[in-house]
DOMIVO-443035 format. One line per 8 residues: number of its first residue (from 1); for each residue x, y, z of C-alpha. Coordinates in nm, 2 decimals, decimal comma. Example, Ala and Ser with C-alpha at 12.3 -4.5 7.8 and 13.67 -1.06 7.14 Angstrom:
<atoms>
1) 1,23/-0,45/0,78 | 1,37/-0,11/0,71
</atoms>
This chain:
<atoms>
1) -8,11/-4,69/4,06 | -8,28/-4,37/4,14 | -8,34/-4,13/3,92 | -8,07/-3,84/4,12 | -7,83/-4,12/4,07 | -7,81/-4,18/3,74 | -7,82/-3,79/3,64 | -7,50/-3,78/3,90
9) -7,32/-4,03/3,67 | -7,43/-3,92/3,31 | -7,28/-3,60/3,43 | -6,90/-3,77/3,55 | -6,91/-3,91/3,23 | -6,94/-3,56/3,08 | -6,70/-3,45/3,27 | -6,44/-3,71/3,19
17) -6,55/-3,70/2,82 | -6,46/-3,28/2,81 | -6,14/-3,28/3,05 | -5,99/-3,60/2,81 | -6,07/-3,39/2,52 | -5,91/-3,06/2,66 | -5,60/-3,28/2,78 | -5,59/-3,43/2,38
25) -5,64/-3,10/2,24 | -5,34/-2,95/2,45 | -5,11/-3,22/2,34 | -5,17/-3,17/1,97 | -5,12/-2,80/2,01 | -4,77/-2,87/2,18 | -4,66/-3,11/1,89 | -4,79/-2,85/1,65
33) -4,60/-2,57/1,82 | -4,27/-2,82/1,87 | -4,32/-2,93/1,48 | -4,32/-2,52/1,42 | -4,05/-2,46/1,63 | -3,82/-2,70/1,50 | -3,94/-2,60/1,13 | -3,81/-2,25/1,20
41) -3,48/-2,34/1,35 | -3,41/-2,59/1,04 | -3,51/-2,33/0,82 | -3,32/-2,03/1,05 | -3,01/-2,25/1,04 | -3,05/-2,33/0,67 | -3,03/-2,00/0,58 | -2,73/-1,88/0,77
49) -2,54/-2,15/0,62 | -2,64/-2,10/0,28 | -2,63/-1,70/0,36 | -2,25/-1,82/0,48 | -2,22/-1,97/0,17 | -2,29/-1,70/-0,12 | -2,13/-1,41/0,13 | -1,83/-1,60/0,29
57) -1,69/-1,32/0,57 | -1,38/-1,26/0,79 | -1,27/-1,04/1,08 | -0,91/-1,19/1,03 | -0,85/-0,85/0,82 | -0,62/-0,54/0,78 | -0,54/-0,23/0,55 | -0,26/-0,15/0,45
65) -0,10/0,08/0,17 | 0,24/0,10/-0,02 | 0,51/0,20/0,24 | 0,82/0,41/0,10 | 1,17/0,37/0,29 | 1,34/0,73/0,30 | 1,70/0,68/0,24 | 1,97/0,94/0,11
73) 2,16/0,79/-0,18 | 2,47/0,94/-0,07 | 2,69/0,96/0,27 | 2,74/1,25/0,51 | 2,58/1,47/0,81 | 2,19/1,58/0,78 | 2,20/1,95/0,81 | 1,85/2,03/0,76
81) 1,52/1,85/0,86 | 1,17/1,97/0,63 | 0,93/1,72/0,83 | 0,81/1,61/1,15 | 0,63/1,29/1,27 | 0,31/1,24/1,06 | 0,30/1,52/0,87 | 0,12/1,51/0,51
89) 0,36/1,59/0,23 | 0,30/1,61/-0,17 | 0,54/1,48/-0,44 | 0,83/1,67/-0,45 | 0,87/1,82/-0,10 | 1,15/1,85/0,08 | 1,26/1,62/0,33 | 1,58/1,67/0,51
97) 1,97/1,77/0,31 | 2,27/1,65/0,39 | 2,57/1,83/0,44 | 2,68/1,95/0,04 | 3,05/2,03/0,14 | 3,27/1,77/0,03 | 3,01/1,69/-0,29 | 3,07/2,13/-0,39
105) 3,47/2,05/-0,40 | 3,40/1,71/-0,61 | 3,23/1,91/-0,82 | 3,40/2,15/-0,87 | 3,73/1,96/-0,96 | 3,58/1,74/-1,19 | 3,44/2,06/-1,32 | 3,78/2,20/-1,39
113) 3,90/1,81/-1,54 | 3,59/1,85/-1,76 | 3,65/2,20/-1,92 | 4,00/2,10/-1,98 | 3,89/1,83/-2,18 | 3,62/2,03/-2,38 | 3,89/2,31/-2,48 | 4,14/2,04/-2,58
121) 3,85/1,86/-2,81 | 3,78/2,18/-3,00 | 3,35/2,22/-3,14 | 3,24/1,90/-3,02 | 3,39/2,02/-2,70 | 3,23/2,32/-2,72 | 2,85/2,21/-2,77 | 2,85/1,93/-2,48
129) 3,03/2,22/-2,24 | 2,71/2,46/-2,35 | 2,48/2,19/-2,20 | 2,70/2,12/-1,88 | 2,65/2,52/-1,80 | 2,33/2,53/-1,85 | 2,28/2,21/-1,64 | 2,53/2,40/-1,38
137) 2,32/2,71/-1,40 | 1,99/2,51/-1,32 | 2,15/2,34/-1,02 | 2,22/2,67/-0,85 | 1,89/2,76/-0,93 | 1,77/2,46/-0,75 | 1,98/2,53/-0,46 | 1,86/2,89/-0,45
145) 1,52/2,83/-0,41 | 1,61/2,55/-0,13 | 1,75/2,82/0,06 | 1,44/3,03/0,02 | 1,23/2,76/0,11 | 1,44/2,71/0,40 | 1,40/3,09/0,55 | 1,03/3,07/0,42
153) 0,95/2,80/0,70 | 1,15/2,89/0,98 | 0,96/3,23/0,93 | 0,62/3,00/0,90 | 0,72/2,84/1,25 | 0,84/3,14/1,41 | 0,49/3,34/1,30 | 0,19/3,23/1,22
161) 0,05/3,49/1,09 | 0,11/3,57/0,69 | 0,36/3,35/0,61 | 0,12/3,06/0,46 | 0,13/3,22/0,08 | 0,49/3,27/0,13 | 0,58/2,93/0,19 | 0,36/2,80/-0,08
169) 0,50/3,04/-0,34 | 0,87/2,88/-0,17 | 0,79/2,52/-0,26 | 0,61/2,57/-0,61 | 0,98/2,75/-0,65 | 1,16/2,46/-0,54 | 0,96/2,22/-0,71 | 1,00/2,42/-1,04
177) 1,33/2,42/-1,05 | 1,41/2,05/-0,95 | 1,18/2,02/-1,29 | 1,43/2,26/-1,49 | 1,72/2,06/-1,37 | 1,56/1,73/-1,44 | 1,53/1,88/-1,81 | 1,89/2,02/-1,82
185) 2,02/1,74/-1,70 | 1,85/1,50/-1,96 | 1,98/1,73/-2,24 | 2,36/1,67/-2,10 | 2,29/1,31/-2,13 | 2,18/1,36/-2,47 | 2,48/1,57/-2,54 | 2,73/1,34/-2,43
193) 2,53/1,06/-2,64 | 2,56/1,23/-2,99 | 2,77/1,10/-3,20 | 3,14/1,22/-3,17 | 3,47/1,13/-3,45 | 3,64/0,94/-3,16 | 3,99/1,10/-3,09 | 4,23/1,10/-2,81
201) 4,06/1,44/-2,69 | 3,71/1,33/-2,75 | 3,77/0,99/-2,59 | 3,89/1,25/-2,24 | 3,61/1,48/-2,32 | 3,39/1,16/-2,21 | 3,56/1,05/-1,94 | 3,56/1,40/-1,77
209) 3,18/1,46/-1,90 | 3,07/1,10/-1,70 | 3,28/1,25/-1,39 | 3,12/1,57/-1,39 | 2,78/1,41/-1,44 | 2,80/1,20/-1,13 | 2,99/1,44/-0,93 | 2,68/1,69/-1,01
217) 2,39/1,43/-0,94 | 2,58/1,35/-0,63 | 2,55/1,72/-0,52 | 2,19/1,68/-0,58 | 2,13/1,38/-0,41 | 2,22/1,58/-0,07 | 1,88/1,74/-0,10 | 1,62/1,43/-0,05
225) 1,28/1,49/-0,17 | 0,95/1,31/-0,13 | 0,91/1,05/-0,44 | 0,52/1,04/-0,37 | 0,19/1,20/-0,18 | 0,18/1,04/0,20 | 0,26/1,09/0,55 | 0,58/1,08/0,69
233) 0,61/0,83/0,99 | 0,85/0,70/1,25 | 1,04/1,00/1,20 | 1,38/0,97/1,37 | 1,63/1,17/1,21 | 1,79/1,48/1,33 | 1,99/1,78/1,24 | 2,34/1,63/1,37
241) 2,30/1,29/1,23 | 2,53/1,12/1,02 | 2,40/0,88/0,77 | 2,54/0,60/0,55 | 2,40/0,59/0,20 | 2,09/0,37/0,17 | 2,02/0,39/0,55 | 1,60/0,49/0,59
249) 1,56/0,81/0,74 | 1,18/0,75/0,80 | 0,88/0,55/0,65 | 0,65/0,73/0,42 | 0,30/0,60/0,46 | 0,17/0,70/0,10 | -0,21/0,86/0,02 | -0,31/0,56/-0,26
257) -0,42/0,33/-0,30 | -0,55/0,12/-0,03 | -0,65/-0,21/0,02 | -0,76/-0,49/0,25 | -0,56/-0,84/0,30 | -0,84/-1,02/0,43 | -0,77/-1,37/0,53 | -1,01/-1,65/0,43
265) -1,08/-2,01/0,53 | -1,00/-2,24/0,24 | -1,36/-2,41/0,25 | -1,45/-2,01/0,17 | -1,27/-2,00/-0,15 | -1,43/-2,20/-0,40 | -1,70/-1,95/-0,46 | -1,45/-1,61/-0,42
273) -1,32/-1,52/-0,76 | -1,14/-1,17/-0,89 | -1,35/-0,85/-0,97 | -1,68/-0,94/-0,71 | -1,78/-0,72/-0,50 | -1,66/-0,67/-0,15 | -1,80/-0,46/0,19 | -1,53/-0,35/0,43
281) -1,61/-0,28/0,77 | -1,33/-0,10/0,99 | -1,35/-0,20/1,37 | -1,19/0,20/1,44 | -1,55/0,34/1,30 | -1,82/0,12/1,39 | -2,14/0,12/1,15 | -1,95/0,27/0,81
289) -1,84/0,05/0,55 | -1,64/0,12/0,23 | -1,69/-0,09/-0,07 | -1,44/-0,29/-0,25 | -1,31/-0,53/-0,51 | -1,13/-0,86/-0,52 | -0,84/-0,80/-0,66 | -0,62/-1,12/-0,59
297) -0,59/-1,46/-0,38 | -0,26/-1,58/-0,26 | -0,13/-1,89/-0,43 | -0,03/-2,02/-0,07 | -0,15/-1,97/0,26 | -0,03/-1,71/0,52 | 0,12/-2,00/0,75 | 0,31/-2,15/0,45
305) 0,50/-1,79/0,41 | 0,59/-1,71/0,74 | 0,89/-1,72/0,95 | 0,88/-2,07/1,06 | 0,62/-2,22/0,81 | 0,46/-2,57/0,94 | 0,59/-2,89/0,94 | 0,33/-3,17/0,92
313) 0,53/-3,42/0,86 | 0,51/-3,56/1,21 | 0,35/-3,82/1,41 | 0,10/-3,60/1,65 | -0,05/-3,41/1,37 | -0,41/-3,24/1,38 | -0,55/-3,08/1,07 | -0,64/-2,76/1,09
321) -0,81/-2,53/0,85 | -0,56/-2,28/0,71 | -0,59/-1,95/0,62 | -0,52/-1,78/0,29 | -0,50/-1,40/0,21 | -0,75/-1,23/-0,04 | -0,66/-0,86/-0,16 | -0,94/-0,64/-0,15
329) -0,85/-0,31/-0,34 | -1,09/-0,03/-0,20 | -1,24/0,16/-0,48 | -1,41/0,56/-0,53 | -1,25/0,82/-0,26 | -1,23/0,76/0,15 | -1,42/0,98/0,33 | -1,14/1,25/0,48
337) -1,34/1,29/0,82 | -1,26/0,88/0,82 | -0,91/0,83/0,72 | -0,75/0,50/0,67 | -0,50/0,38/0,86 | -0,22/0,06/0,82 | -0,29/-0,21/0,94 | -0,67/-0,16/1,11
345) -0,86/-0,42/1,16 | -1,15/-0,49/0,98 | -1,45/-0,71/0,89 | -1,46/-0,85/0,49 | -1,74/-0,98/0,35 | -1,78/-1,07/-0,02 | -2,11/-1,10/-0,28 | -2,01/-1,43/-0,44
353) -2,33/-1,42/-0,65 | -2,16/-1,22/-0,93 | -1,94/-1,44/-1,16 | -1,63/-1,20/-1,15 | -1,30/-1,27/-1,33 | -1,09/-1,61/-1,29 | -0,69/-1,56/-1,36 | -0,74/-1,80/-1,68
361) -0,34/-1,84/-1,70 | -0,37/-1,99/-1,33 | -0,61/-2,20/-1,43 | -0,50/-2,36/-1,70 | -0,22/-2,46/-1,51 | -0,46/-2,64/-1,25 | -0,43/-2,97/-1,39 | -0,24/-2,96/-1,68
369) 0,03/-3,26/-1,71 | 0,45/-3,20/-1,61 | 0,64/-3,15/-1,89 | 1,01/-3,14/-1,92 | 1,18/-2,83/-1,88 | 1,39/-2,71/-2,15 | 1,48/-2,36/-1,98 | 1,47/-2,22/-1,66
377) 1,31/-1,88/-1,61 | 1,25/-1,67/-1,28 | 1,07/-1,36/-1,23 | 1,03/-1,17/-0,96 | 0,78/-0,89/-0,79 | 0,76/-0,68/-0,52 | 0,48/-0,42/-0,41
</atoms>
């Protein structure tokens, strides 16, 4: 073999010796980058599910607030309307009156039974009538100052223009003196519970105080008045109306507090407890949150209260994770450029990595062995 030959081959054989290594060093840096690649995704899907875990999260969410049903407590023809669709009213406000014609003439004859009465039971007689007219004279005080109120705001609708302070000054009136009848009306109660030698004429003096007393709280009932701060919602009363006692008027939406009933997925509540920390995300303003607090977890889940609750009982069942409410009270102030709104939507997620509060009488009734009953007891609350 010549000499050109033999360099020819030493030089394949270099060749092949470099391209074998190149291909082996390829394939070690593609099982390297797989072995990364898969680390990370382990490791990326690891921590979501432990992430998952300590901060369990729903978007099955939505506020709501204690809703007030505006009724009149007594029968007759709304005369007056104070509010209109969604307007903000404080404690105390007026809302609409009913027509005070026919409660006036009860009044006044139980008025005339009950000064019969005081006259023919002598002193005793006298003191309890003292607190009746002073109760009498606060009540056309209150009524005054309704009437005021009332020209005060047609005057506020009819110019806007310096008629703000008066219609302030008109409610602080009206307010004032629903207090001053509160307090006149107490001492009458107190009157009529003193202690009285019981005698044919005191026994009437009674009977004709009770009649008066109702006939004048039903005179005051025909004014209706806010019980609380909110807004006033699906408003459809009018002047004209004629309304049964007890019949809503409206919906009053009040101010406070709010909360959140955020429902969870029962593999998420083992680590939720009362007190931890919540962060509340509203859907209607993207990117601000509100913090929060657990404040309770329903003892049954939201299918297992409804209409038509489930019935598994049945050969073609399929098991399917249920759903149970947590209340998520929202704490410090809402921001008043942000204001909540029943039943938004929202996203809850809770730090389970605080211990927070467990309802210890609940739990000690997890597990704890049937005994027989020796009473039955019931009790009962609404929100």
């Amino acid at each position: 073999m010549s000499q050109t030959a033999k360099s020819s081959a030493k030089a394949q054989d270099t060749s092949g010796e470099a391209e074998k290594s190149s291909k082996n060093g390829n394939a070690r840096l593609r099982w390297t980058a797989l072995i990364v690649l898969f680390v990370l995704t382990f490791g990326g899907v690891l921590a979501y599910w432990r992430y998952a875990e300590i901060y369990p999260s729903t978007d099955n969410a939505y506020t709501g607030a204690d809703i007030v049903r505006i009724a009149p407590l007594v029968a007759g023809q709304v005369i007056e309307v104070y509010v209109g669709e969604d307007q903000m009213v404080s404690k105390g406000d007026p809302l609409f009156d009913i027509d005070p014609s026919p409660y006036d003439a009860a009044l006044r004859g139980a008025r005339a039974q009950f000064d019969a009465a005081a006259d023919a039971a002598g002193t005793e007689g006298e003191n309890l009538k003292a607190a009746a007219d002073d109760m009498e004279t606060k009540r056309v005080a209150l009524v005054e100052a309704l009437g005021q109120y009332r020209a005060a705001e047609k005057a506020a609708n009819s110019e806007a223009t310096a008629t703000g302070p008066a219609l302030a000054d008109a409610l602080k009136a009206v307010r004032d003196a629903e207090e001053a009848y509160k307090d006149a009306h107490q001492a009458f109660n107190e009157a009529q519970d003193k202690s009285m030698i019981v005698t044919v004429p005191t026994a009437k003096l009674r009977g004709a105080a009770a009649q008066l007393d109702k006939a004048t709280e039903d005179r005051v009932k025909t004014h209706v008045i806010s019980p609380g701060d909110g807004w006033v919602s699906n408003v459809h009363v009018r002047p004209g109306a004629v309304m049964n006692a007890g019949t809503p008027a409206f919906a009053l939406v009040e101010s406070g507090p709010w909360w959140v009933d955020a429902n969870f997925k029962e593999t998420d509540l083992a680590r939720i407890r009362r007190g931890q920390p919540a962060t509340i995300e509203l859907d209607m303003y993207p990117g601000y949150a509100i913090e929060g607090t657990v404040e309770s977890i329903s003892p049954g889940s939201g299918a297992l209260f409804s209409v038509l609750p489930p019935e598994n009982a049945t050969g073609n069942w399929v098991k399917v994770t249920q759903r149970f409410p947590v209340r998520i009270r929202i704490g410090g102030k809402v921001d008043p450029e942000r204001p909540l709104r029943v039943g938004a939507t929202a996203t809850v997620t809770v730090d389970t990595t605080g211990t927070g509060t467990k309802d210890a009488k609940a739990d000690a009734n997890v597990g704890a062995k049937a005994e027989p009953a020796t009473q039955n007891t019931a009790s009962t609350s609404t929100r």
